[in-house]
C-alpha positions as CSV (number, residue, x, y, z in Angstrom):
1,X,-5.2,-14.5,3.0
2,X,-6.8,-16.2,0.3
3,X,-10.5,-17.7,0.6
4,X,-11.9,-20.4,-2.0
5,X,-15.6,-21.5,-2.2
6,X,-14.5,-25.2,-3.5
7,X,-10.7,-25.9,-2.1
8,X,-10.2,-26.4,1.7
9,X,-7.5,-24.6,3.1
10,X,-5.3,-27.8,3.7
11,X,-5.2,-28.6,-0.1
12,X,-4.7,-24.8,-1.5
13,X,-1.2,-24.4,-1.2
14,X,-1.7,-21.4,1.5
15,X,1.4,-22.0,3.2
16,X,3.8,-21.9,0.1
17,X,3.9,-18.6,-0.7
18,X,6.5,-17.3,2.0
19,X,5.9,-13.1,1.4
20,X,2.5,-13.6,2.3
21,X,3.1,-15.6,5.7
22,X,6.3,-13.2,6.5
23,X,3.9,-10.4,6.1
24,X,1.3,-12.5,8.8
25,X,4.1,-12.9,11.0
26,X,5.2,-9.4,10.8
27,X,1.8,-8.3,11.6
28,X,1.1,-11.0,14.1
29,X,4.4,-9.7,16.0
30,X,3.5,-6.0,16.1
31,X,0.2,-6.9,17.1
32,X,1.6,-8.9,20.8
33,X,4.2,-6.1,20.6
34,X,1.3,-3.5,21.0
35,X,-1.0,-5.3,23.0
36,X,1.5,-7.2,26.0
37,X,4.7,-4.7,26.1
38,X,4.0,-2.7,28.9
39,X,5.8,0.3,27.3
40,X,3.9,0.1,24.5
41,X,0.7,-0.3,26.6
42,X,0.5,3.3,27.9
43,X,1.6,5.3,24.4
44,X,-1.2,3.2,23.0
45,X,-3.5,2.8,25.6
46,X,-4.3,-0.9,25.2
47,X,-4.2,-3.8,27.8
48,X,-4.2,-7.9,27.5
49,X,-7.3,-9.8,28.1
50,X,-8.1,-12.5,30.4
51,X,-7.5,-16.0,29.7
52,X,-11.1,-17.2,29.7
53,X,-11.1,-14.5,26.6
54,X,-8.7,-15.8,24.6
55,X,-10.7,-19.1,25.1
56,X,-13.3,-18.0,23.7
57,X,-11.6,-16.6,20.9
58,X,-9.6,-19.3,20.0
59,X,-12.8,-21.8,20.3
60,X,-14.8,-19.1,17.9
61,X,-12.0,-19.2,15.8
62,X,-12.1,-23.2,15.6
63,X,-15.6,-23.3,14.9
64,X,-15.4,-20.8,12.1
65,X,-12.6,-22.7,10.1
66,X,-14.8,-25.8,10.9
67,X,-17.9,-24.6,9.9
68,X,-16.6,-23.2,6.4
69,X,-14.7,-26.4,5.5
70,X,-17.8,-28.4,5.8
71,X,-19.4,-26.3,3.9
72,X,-16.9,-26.3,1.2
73,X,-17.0,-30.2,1.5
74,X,-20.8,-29.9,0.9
75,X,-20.6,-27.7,-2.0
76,X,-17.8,-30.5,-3.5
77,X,-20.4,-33.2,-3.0
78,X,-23.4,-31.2,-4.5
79,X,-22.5,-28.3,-6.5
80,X,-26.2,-27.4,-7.5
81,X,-27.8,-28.3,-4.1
82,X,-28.8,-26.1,-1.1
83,X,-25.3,-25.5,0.8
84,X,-23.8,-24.8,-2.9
85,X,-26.4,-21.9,-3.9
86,X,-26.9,-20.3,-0.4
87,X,-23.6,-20.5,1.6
88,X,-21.2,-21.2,-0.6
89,X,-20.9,-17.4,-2.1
């Protein structure tokens, strides 16, 4: 949706603009729609992982919003050092 090299996502402002997060939603929907109706399963030949998938995923997912806050948080505290010039693009 929007990625900043200096802001974290908790003090952009991501959730106020509402056409953007209907458009998530939307997606979001036809994307469970597709992937768990079991109508939909067999026109478009998908099927639902496991749980210990979605585990995974949702821990992958935690560690990747993690890992580029504190980087963000690095660059904020030294803008010319290390973090800032070679992770921070």
């Amino acid at each position: 949706m929007c990625k900043t090299r200096h802001t974290s996502i908790f003090t952009h402002g991501v959730l106020d603009n509402s056409i953007t997060l209907f458009g998530v939603a939307v997606e979001i929907l036809i994307m469970v729609l597709v992937v768990f109706l079991p109508g939909l399963q067999g026109i478009m030949f998908t099927a639902s992982f496991p749980s210990a998938v979605w585990a995974c995923h949702l821990v992958f997912a935690a560690y990747v919003v993690a890992m580029s806050e504190a980087v963000k948080a690095a660059t904020r505290r030294d803008p010319t050092g290390w973090v800032a010039r070679n992770l921070a693009y």
